[in-house]
MMTF fields as JSON, N, C-alpha, C and O atoms, coordinates in Angstrom:
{
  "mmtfVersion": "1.0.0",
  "mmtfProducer": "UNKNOWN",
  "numBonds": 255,
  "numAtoms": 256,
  "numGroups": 64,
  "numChains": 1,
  "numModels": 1,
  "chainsPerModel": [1],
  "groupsPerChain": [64],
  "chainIdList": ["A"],
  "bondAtomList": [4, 2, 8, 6, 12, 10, 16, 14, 20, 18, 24, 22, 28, 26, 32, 30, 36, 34, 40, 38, 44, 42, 48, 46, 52, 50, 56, 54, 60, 58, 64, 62, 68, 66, 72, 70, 76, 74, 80, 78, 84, 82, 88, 86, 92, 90, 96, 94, 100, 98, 104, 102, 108, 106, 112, 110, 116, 114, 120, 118, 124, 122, 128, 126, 132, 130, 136, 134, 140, 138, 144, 142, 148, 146, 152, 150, 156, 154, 160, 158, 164, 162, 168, 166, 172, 170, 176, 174, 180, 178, 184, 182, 188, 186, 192, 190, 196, 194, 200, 198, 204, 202, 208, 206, 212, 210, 216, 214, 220, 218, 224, 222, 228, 226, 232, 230, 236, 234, 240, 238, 244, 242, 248, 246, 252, 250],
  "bondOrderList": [1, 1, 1, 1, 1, 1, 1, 1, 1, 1, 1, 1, 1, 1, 1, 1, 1, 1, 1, 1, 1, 1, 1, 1, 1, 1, 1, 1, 1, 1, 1, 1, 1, 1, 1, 1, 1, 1, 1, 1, 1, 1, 1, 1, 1, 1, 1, 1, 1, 1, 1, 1, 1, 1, 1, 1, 1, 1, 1, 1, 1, 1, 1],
  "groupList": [{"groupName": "UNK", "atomNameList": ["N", "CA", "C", "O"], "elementList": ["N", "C", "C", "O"], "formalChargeList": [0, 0, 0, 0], "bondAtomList": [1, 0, 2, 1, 3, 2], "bondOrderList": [1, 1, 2], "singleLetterCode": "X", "chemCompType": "L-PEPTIDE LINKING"}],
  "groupTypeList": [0, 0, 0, 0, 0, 0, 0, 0, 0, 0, 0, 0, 0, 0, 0, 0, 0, 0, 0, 0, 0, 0, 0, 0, 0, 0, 0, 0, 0, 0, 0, 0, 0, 0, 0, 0, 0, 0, 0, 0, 0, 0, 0, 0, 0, 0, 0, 0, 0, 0, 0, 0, 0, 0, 0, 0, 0, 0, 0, 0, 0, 0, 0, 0],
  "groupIdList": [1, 2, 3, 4, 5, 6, 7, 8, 9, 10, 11, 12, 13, 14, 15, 16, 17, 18, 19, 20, 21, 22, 23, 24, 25, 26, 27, 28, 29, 30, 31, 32, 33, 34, 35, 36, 37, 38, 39, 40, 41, 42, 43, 44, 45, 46, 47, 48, 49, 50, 51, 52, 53, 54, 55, 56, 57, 58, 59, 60, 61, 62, 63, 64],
  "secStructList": [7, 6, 6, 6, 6, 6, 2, 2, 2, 2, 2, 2, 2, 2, 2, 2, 2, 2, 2, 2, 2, 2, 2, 2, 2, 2, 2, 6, 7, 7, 7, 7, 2, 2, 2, 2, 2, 2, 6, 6, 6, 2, 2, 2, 2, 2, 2, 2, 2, 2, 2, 2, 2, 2, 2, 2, 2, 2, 2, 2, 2, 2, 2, 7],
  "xCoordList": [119.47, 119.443, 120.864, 121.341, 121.338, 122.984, 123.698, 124.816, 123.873, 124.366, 123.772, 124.433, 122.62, 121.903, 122.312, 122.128, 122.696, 123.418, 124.487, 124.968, 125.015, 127.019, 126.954, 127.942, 125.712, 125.992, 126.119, 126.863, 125.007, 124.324, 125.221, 124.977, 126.379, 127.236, 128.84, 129.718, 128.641, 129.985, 129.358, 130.319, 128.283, 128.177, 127.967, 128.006, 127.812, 127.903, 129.464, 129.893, 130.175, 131.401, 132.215, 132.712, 132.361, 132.911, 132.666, 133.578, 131.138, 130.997, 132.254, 133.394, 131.626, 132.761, 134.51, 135.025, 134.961, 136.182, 136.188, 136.794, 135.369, 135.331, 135.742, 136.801, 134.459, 134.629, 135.911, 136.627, 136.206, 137.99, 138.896, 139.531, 138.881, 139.793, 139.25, 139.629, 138.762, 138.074, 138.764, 139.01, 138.86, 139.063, 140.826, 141.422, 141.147, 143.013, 143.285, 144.108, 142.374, 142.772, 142.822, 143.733, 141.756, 141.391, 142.558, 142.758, 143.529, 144.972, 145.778, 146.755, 145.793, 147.071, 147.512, 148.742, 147.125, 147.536, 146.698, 145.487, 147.775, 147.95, 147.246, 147.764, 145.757, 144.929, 143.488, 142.471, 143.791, 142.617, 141.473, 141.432, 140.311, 139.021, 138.499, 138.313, 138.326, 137.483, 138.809, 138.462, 140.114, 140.852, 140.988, 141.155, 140.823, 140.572, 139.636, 139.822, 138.533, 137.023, 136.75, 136.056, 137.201, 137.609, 138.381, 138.096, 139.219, 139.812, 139.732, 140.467, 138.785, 138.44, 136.977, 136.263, 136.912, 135.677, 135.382, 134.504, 137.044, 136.666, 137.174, 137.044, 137.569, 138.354, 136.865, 136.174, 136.72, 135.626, 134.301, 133.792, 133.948, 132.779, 133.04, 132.087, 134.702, 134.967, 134.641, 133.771, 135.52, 135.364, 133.673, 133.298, 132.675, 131.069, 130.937, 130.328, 131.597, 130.402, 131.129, 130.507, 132.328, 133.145, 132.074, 131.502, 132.071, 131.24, 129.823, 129.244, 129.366, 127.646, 127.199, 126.2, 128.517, 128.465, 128.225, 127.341, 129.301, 130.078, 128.61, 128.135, 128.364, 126.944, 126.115, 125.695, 125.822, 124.697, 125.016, 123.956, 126.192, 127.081, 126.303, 125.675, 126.58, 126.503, 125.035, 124.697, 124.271, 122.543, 122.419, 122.341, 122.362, 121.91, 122.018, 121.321, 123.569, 124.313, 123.707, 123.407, 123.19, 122.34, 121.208, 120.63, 120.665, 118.645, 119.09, 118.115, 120.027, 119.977, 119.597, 119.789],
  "yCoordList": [95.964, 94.609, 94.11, 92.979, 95.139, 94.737, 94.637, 94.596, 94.549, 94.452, 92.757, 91.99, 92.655, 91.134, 90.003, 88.854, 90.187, 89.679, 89.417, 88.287, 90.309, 90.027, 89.19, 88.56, 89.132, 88.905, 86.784, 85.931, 86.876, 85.391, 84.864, 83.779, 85.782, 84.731, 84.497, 83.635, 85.559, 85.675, 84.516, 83.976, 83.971, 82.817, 81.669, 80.525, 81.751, 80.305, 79.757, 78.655, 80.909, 81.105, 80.246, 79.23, 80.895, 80.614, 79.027, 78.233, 78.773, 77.156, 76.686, 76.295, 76.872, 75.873, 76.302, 75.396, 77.203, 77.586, 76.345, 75.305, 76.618, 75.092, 74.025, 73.42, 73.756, 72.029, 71.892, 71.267, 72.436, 72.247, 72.1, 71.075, 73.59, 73.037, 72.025, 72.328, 71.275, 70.091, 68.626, 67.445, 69.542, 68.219, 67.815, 66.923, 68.831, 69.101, 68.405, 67.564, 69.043, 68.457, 67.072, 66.48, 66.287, 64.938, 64.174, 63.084, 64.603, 64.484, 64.479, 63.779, 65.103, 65.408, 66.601, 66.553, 67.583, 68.768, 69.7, 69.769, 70.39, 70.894, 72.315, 73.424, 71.962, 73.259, 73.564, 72.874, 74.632, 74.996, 75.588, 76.74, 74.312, 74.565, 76.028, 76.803, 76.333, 77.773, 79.04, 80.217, 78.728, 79.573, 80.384, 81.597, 78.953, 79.001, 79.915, 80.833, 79.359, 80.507, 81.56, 82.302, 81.951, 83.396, 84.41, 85.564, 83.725, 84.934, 84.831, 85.545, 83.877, 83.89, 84.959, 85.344, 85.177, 85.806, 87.389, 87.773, 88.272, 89.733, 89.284, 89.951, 88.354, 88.28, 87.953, 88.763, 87.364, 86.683, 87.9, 87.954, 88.696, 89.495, 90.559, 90.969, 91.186, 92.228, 91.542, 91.799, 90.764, 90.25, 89.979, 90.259, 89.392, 89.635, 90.795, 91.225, 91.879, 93.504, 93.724, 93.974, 93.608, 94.256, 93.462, 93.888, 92.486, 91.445, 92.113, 92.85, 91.598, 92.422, 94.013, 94.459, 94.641, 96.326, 96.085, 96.678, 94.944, 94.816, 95.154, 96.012, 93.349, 93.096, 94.357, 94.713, 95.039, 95.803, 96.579, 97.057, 97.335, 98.261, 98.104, 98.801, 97.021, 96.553, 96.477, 97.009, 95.654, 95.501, 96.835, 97.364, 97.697, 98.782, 99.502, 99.801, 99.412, 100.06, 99.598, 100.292, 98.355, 97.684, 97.508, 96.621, 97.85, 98.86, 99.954, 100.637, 100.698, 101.694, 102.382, 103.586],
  "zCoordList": [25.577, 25.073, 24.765, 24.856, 24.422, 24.119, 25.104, 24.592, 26.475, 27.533, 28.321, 29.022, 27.956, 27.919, 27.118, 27.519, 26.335, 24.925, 25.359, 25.274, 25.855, 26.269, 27.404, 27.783, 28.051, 29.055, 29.199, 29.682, 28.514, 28.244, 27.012, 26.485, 26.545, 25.43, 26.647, 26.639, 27.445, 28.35, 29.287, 29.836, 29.657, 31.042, 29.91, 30.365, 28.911, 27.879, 27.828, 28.17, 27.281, 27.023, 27.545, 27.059, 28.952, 30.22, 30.885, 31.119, 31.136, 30.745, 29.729, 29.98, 28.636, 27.551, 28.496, 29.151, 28.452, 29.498, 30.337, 30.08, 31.462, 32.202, 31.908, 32.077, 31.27, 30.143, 30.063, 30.845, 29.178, 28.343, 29.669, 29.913, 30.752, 31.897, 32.707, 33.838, 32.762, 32.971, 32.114, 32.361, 31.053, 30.337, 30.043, 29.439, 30.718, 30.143, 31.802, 32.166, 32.469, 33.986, 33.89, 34.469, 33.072, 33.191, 32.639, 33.175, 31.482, 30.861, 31.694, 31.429, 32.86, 34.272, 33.554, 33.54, 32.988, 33.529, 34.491, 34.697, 35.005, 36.638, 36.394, 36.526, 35.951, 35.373, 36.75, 36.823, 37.582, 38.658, 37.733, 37.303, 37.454, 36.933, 37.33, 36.391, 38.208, 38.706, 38.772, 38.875, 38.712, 38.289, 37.178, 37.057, 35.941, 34.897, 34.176, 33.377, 34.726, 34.475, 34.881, 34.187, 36.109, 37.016, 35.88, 35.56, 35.512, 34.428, 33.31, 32.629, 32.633, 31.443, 31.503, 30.577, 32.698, 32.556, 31.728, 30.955, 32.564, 31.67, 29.836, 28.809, 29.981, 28.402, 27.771, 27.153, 27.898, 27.474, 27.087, 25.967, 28.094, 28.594, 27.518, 26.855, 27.241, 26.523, 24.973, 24.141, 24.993, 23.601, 23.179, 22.041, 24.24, 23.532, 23.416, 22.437, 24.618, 24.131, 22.669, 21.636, 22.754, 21.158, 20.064, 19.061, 20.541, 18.735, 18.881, 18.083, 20.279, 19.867, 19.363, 18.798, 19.887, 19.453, 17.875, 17.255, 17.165, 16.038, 14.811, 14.067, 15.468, 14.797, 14.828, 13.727, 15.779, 15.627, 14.94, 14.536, 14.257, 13.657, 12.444, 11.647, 12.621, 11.066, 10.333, 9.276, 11.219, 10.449, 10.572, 9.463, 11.589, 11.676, 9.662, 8.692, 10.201, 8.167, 7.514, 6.542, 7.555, 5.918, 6.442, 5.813, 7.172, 7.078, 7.082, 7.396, 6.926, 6.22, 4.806, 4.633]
}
């Protein structure tokens, strides 16, 4: 379940990524939308498994 989790906060994520280079593009800066999101992707993907591991760390400790 925790690999489902990362997965569906990393393709939310990455949307918003878009948006924004979308929206900096729309300003005239010289930002490649799908460049953008291409490598926001492992940043992004690591940083959900690290938080969802995090969380579960944690409730797990306090039903303890």
């Amino acid at each position: 379940m925790e690999g489902l989790s990362a997965a569906a906060i990393t393709y939310y994520v990455v949307g918003l990524v878009g948006y924004a280079a979308k929206g900096l593009k729309a300003f005239g800066w010289p930002v490649n939308v799908d460049l953008a999101m291409a490598f926001s992707i492992p940043l992004v993907a690591l940083a959900a498994l690290l938080g969802v591991r995090h969380v579960r760390k944690v409730v797990t400790r306090a039903a303890s």
